[in-house]
matplotlib code that plots the C-alpha trace (Angstrom):
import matplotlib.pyplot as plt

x = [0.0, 1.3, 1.8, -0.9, -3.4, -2.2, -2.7, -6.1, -7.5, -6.1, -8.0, -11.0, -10.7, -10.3, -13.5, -15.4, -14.2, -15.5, -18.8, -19.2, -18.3, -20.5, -23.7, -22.9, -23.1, -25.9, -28.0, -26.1, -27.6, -31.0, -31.7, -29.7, -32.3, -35.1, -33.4, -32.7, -36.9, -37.7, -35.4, -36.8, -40.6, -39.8, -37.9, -41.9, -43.9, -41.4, -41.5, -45.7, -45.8, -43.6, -45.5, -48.7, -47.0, -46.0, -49.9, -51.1, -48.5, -49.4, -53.0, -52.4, -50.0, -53.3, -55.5, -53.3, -52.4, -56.2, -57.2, -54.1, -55.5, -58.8, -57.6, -55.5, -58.7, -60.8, -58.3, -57.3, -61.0, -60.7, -58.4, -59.8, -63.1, -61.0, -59.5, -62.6, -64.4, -61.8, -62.2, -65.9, -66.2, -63.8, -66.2, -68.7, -67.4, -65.7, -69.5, -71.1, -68.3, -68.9, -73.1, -72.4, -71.3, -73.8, -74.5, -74.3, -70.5, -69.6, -68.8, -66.2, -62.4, -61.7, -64.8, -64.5, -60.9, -61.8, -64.7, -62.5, -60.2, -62.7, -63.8, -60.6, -60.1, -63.1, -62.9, -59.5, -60.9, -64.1, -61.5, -59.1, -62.3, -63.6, -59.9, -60.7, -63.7, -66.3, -69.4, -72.1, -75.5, -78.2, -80.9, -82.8, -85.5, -84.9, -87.8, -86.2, -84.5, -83.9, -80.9, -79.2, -80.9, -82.1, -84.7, -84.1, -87.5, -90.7, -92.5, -96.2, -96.0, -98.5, -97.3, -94.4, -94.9, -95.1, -91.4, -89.8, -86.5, -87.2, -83.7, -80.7, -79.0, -75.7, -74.4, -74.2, -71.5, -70.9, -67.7, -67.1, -70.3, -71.6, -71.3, -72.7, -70.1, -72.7, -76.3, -77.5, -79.1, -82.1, -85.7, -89.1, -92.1, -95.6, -99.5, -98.3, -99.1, -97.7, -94.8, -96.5, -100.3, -101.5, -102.6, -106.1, -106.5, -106.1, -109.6, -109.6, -112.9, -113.7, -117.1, -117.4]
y = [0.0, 3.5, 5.9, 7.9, 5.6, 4.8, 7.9, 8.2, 5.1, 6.3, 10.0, 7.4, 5.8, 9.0, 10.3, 7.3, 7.1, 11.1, 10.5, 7.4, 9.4, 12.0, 9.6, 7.9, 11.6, 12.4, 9.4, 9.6, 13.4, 12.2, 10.0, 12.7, 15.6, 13.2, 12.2, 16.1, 16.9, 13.6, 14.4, 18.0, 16.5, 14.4, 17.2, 19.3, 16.2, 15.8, 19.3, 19.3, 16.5, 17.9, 21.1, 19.2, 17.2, 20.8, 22.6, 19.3, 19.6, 22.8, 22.5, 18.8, 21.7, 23.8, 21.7, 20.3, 23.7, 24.0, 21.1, 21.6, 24.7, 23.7, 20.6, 23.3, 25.2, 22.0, 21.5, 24.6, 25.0, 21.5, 23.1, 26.2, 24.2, 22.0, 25.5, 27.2, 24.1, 24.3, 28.0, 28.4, 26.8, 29.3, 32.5, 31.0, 30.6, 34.2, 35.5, 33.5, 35.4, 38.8, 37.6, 36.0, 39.7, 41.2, 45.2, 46.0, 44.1, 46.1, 49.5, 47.6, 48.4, 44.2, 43.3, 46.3, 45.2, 41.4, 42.4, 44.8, 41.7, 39.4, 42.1, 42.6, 38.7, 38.0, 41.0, 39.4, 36.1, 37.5, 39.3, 35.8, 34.2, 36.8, 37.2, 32.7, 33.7, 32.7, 34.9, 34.8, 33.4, 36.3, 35.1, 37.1, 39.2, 36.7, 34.1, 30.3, 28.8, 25.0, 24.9, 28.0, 27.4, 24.9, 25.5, 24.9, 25.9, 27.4, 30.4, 31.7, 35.1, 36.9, 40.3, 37.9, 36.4, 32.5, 30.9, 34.2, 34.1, 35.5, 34.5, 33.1, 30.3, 29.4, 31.5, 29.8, 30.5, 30.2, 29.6, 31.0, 32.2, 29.2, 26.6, 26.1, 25.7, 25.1, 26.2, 28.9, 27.2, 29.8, 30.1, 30.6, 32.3, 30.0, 31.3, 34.3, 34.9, 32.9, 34.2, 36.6, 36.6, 39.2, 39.8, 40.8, 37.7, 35.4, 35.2, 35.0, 34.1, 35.7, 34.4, 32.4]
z = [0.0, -1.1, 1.7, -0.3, 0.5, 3.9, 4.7, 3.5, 4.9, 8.3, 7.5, 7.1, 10.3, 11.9, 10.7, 11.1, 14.9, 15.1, 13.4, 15.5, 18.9, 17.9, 17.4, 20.8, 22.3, 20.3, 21.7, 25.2, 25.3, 24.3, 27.8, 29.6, 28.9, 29.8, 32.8, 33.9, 33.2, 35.2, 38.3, 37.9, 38.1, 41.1, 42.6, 42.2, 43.6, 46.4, 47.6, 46.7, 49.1, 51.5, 51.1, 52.0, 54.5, 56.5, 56.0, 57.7, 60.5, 61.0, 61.5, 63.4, 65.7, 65.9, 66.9, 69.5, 70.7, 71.0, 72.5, 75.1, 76.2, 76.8, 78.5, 80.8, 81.2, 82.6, 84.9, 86.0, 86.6, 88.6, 90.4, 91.3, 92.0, 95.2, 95.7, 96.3, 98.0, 101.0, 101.3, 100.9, 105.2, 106.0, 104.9, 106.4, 109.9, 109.7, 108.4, 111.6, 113.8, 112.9, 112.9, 116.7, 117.9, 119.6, 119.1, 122.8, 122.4, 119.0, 121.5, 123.4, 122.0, 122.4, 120.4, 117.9, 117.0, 116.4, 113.9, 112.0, 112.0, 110.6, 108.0, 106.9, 106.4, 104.7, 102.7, 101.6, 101.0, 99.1, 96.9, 96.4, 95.2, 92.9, 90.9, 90.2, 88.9, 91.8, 92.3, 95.1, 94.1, 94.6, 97.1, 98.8, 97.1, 94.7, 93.2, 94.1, 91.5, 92.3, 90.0, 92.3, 95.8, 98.2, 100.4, 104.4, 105.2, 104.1, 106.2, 105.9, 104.4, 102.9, 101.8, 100.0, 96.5, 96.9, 96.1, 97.3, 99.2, 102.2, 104.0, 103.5, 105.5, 103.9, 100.2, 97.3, 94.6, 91.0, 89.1, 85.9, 85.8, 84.2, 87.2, 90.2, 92.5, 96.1, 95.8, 98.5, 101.2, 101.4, 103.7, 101.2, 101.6, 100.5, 101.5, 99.2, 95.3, 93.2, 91.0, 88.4, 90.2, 91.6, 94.8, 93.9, 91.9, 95.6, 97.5, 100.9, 102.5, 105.6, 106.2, 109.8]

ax = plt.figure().add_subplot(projection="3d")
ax.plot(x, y, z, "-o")
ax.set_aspect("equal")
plt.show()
């Protein structure tokens, strides 16, 4: 072979080598491309999912938040509730102190200084249950209400409207104005008009 040809056919091989290289790269860039839009389209459903995956957190976060609080509130009105129960004896005995003073007594300096004493404490204890949210129950003057009072006794009374509270025993006390925390133990009136009669409508015979 001449060097003329030689040279020729090795020109060949070269290009054939090239062309060949270049098709591999041609079809290699082909699946590449896809390959780069697939990883790109994964990349979108995994943050989408992720996405999704953190709104749901949040709100699952929410509502736990939520119901955490109001768990809080059931028991911190438990609490307040055993709180209250222990105290409510105490205002009682300090109102049936200052109520067991008699007037005459009230001038002398000894008597005088132990009711200012008891005031003061159960002004302080009327003020500790008040800032836990526990109000007295309105009686007197009042018409009974069995879901707020209890009645202790029943007196004749006719200038009083039947079922009116006429006295009041023990006081009752809500808690968050929504709860009965001890009904008022109260004294009724009966002989009376009933609630919304009038006293004209009630005939009294007075023949003998």
């Amino acid at each position: 072979m001449s060097h003329h040809h030689k040279h020729e056919s090795e020109k060949e091989e070269v290009k054939q080598e090239v062309e060949a290289s270049e098709q591999e790269t041609g079809e290699a860039e082909i699946p590449a491309a896809e390959s780069v839009e697939d990883k790109t389209a994964e990349l979108q459903a995994e943050v989408e999912k992720y996405k999704d995956l953190y709104i749901r957190s949040q709100a699952e976060m929410e509502n736990l938040r939520r119901r955490t609080q109001q768990e809080l509130e059931k028991r911190s009105k438990f609490a307040v509730s055993s709180f209250a129960q222990d105290l409510l004896p105490v205002n009682d005995n300090l109102s049936r102190a200052m109520a067991a003073i008699p007037e005459e007594g009230k001038e002398n300096d000894l008597f005088k200084n132990l009711l200012v004493g008891l005031e003061l404490t159960q002004k302080d204890l009327n003020a500790a249950l008040e800032k836990n949210n526990i109000t007295p129950i309105e009686s007197v003057g009042r018409i009974f209400d069995p879901n707020l009072h209890k009645v202790a006794q029943e007196i004749d009374d006719p200038t009083k409207p039947a079922g009116m509270i006429v006295q009041e025993w023990q006081k009752g006390y809500m808690i968050g104005g929504d709860r009965v925390l001890r009904e008022a133990v109260v004294v009724v009136a009966k002989g009376g008009p009933a609630p919304g009669q009038k006293q004209e409508e009630i005939h009294i015979d007075t023949s003998v």
